[in-house]
C-alpha positions in Angstrom: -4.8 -14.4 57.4 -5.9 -10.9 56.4 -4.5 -8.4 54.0 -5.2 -4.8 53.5 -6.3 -3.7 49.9 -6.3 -0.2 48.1 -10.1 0.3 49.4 -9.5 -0.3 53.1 -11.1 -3.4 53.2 -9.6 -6.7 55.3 -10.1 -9.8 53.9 -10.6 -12.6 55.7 -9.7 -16.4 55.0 -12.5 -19.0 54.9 -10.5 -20.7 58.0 -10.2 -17.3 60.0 -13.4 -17.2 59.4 -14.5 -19.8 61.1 -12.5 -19.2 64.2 -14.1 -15.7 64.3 -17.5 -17.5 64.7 -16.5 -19.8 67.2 -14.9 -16.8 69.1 -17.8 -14.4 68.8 -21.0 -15.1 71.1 -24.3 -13.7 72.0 -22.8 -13.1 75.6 -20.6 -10.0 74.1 -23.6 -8.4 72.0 -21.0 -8.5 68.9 -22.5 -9.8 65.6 -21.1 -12.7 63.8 -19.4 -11.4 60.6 -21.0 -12.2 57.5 -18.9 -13.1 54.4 -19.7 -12.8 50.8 -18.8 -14.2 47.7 -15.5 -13.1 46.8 -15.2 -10.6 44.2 -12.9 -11.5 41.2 -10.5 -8.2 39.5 -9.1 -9.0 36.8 -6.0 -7.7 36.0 -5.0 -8.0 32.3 -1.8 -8.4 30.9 -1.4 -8.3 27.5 1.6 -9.9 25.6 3.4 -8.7 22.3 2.7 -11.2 19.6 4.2 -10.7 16.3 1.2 -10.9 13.2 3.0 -11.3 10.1 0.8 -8.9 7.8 2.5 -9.7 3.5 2.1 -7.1 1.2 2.4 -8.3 -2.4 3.9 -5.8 -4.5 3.5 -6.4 -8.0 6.0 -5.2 -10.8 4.6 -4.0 -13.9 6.9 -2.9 -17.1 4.6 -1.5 -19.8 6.6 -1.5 -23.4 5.1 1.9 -25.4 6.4 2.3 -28.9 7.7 5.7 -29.4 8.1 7.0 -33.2 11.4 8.8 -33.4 12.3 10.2 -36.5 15.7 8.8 -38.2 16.7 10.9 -41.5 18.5 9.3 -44.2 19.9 10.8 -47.1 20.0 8.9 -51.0 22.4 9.7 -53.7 21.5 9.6 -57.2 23.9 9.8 -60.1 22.4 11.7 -63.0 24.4 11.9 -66.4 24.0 15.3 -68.2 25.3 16.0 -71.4 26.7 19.7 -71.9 27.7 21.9 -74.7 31.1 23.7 -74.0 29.3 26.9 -74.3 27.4 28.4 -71.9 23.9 29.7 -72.3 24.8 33.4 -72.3 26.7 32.9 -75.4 24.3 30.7 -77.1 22.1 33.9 -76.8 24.5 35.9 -78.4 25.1 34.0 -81.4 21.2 33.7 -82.7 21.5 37.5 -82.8 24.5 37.2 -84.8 22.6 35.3 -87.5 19.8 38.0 -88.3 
């Protein structure tokens, strides 16, 4: 069994091998293959995993007291005691007296 790879190369089978030897002799001045180690390729495939990665997200409500100013009014009752004349005439009447 012998396949042809991207280089050019034929393989050859352990077993096809050994019938090569038994075919090939000293008679028809060919040389007896020689066959090395095979060489390993590795082809690799590589295969989606999912990796679930958490980011903690922390919440953080900072309270910051504000002063806002808040006007309020007082009443006060004051009791004042009047004259029925007015000043102006008050005036008038010490000039009356001289």
């Amino acid at each position: 069994m012998s396949c042809n790879n991207s280089y050019g190369y034929n393989q050859v089978s352990p077993a096809n091998n050994q019938m090569m030897n038994n075919q090939m002799s000293p008679m028809n001045n060919q040389l007896s293959p020689i066959v090395t180690e095979p060489t390993q390729i590795y082809n690799n495939v590589f295969h989606p995993q999912a990796q679930p990665i958490i980011h903690p997200v922390e919440m953080i409500n900072q309270h910051h007291v504000v002063p806002v100013p808040q006007h309020y009014t007082t009443c006060s009752v004051k009791d004042v005691w009047c004259s029925g004349r007015s000043r102006g005439s008050r005036s008038s009447r010490s000039s009356r007296r001289r």
